[in-house]
Phi, psi and omega in degrees: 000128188290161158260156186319310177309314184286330184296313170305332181288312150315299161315298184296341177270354168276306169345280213284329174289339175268011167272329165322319205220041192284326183305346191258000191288170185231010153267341165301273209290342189286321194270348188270354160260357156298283171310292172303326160319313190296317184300268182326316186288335178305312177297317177305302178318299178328293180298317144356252180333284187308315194273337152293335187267333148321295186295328176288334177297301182300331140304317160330321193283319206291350181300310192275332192250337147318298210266339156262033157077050187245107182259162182244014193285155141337289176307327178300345205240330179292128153282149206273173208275140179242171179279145165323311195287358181239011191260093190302309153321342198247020194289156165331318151316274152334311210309311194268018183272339186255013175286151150303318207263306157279027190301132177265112183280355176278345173284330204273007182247013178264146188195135170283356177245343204063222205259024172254190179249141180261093145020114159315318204271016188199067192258124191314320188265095162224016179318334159317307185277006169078033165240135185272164189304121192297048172319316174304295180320325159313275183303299156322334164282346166232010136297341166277351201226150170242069073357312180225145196263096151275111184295170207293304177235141179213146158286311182233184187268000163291288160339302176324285195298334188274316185330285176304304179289022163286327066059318205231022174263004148267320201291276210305001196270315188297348170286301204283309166288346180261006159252037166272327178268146206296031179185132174287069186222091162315145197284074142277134156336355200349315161313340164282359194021207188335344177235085140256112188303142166252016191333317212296302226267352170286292175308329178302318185298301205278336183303314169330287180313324197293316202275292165304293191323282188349276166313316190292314214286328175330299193276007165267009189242356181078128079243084199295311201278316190280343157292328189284314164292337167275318201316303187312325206261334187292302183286335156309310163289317166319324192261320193294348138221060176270357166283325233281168179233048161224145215277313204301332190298291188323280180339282208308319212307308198291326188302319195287332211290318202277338175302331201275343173301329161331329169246029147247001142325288227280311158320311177304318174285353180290321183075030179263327195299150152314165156298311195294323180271347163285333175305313212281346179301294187336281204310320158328293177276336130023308203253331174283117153227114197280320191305321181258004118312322186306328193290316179326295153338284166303283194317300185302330168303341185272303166330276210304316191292300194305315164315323198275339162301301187314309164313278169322343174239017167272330185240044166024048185281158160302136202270344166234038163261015162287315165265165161061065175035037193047059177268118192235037207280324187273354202249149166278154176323297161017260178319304205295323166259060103333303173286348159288319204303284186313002142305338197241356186272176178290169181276358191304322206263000177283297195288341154283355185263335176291312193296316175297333163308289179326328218267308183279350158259347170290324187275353178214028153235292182292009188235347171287339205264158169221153195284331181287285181201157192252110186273007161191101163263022161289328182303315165322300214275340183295320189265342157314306157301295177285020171257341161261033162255298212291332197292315188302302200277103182255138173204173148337304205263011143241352179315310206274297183291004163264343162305358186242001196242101185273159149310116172296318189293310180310314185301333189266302184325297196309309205297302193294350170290305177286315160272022137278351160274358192275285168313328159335293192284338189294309186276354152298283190324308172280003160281282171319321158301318160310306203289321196273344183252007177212026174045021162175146171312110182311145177293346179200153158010264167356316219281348196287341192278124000232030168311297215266328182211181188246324185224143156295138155323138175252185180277093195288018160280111185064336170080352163335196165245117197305121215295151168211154162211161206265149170246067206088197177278327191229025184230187181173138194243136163196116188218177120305156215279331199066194211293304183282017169100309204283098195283113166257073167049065173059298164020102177281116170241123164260175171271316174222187179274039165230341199267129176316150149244117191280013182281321213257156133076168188261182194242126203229159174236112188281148205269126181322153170245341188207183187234180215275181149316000000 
């Protein structure tokens, strides 16, 4: 008979083999295949569960913006494709800025400075601030630099400046004949959604600059008709991608638009255009209206975002190797793995980021717009806040889609800026047309309806009429109330002394502050 020592001894040497050899235990693997069944179905339900309650969300959504006439289709939103030969885009020139293969690099090397800088403090465009363009400035940069071919001798610096920009005068003649034709439609990619090349607009931007330089130095030299036809040629290219359903089209549009008023500041107070050439300015700007593109605009940025989901989760990309050609220099650890993660989530949470996207813009952007005018632009910056409160309350069902989601209000600010200098100037032109044919400037508006005109601009602030008053015989304060609502007596607030604030003070078409060369 063993002794107790021996029995203990025994027990503890069945023990240890049997932790030795637990893998072979077959109550090991029954309960380790228990637990991993649950743990999977628990994960199956989970994705289950999460991707129905997504696809039903997202249906629901896609339902309720229907049913207020908002499609989401791509084509709704793409301008439609025109015949080449009527295609301002497809001219010889333009054609090949969307080759892969065939990029023309002299247009992207067209610039009106070259590789310099233009002086803060003599910046080419200021007619906002009542200063006409520092052309002498101009021209010393580029008498200075040999970079640019000045000839020896000029009389002024309006020469100077025609001189150096003679260089771009086959490009501009070829601008200048492909804008007989009646339509505008660049080859964008719009399937690529967020990385769809914009090559056209950066160049369109610098021909601009090039082309108004052009019309100012014209009109300090009287070549009054060639100015007028670069001016025509200016605003035309400025409109050929204003079609576009993207806010950068929209920005850059107004931005060129408002660089190109600048000579025609400057002719009216110049006193060169015509009657004839003031009518056709009117009717010209007439036709811009920014405030009913931006909505076109937003919508297609909404189209485009959802697109751009859809890409991600069709090809499980990282959510921030999406931008800035996947530069991840900005971005935090964090974020970045967040952004791996979202590679692994169910597809249920692509469609709650969609839904939640769709759901903000239909209820506080696109239901927000008037085709017209913007009646409180305090609602702007309100809903412009609380729309960066919701971006704070971060979940699944929003990470992704808030990455689409800008301040509306700085986006609004611009647009409404740019077309009050647009009405603005439209009611110059017919203020000028009074004065040549009746030697002084009318006591009110009013006075302009309905000989000159059949209806005034209005104030795209409040939709009021734009304030004016007479000054002498030949002077005149006429402006908008601006951002904050408010008539401060034509009064320009600046932020610092070169830069405007476009928050403060009204939006004004200012009186010369200085004189020419």
């Amino acid at each position: 008979m063993k002794s107790s020592n021996e029995v203990s001894d025994a027990v503890e040497t069945a023990k240890t083999k049997q932790h030795k050899y637990w893998f072979v235990n077959p109550v090991f693997w029954r309960r380790f295949l228990f637990v991993l069944g649950c743990i999977v179905t628990m994960i199956f339900l989970f994705y289950l569960v999460e991707n129905i309650r997504g696809y039903i969300a997202w249906r629901n959504c896609k339902a309720r913006l229907e049913e207020k006439g908002i499609s989401l289709s791509l084509e709704s939103v793409i301008p439609p494709k025109v015949p080449d030969s009527d295609n301002f885009a497809e001219i010889p020139l333009l054609k090949p800025l969307f080759s892969k293969t065939n990029v023309p690099n002299r247009l992207f090397n067209i610039s009106l400075i070259g590789n310099t800088s233009f002086p803060k403090h003599e910046k080419l465009f200021s007619w906002q601030k009542g200063r006409y363009a520092d052309l002498e400035a101009l021209y010393t940069l580029y008498s200075t630099n040999q970079e640019f071919n000045v000839p020896e001798t000029i009389r002024s610096p309006s020469e100077g400046v025609l001189a150096v920009l003679e260089k771009y005068n086959n490009i501009i003649e070829q601008l200048k004949k492909g804008s007989n034709r009646p339509y505008a439609r660049f080859n964008i990619n719009y399937e690529d959604n967020i990385n769809a090349s914009l090559s056209h607009l950066s160049v369109l931007h610098n021909v601009i600059d090039i082309i108004t330089t052009k019309s100012i130095a014209e009109l300090r030299t009287d070549d009054i008709d060639n100015a007028y036809n670069d001016v025509l040629l200016s605003i035309y290219i400025a409109q050929s991608f204003n079609n576009e359903p993207i806010i950068i089209s929209q920005i850059l549009s107004v931005s060129c638009e408002t660089k190109i008023l600048q000579a025609i500041w400057e002719g009216i107070w110049l006193n060169k255009w015509s009657i004839k050439q003031l009518n056709i300015l009117y009717k010209t700007l007439n036709e811009v209206n920014y405030i009913n593109t931006l909505q076109t605009a937003y919508h297609g940025e909404l189209i485009i975002a959802i697109e751009a989901i859809n890409d991600i989760k069709t090809n499980k990309r990282n959510i921030y190797r999406i931008y800035d050609n996947g530069n991840l220099s900005h971005i935090t650890y964090g974020d970045l793995v967040i952004g791996y993660m979202f590679k692994y989530i169910p597809d249920g949470w692509y469609e709650q980021n969609k839904t939640y996207l769709a759901d903000i813009y239909s209820r506080y952007i696109l239901n927000n717009m008037n085709k017209n005018v913007i009646k409180n632009p305090n609602e702007i910056v309100s809903i412009s806040e609380e729309l960066e409160t919701y971006k704070q309350n971060r979940s699944p069902y929003n990470i992704l889609a808030n990455q689409f989601i800008n301040p509306i209000d700085n986006i609004y600010i611009r647009i409404a800026q740019g077309q009050s200098y647009i009405n603005i100037t439209k009611a110059a032109c017919v203020l000028e047309i009074y004065k040549i044919e009746n030697g002084q400037y009318p006591e009110e508006l009013n006075s302009l309806v309905p000989k000159y005109i059949d209806q005034l601009p209005i104030d795209i602030i409040g939709g009021q009429p734009l304030k004016y008053k007479l000054i002498g015989d030949d002077r005149y304060n006429l402006y908008s109330v601006g951002w904050n609502g408010v008539d401060d007596g034509g009064v320009i607030v600046y932020m610092d002394e070169d830069n405007i604030d476009r928050r403060k003070g009204d939006w004004v078409w200012p009186l010369p502050s200085d004189r020419i060369e």
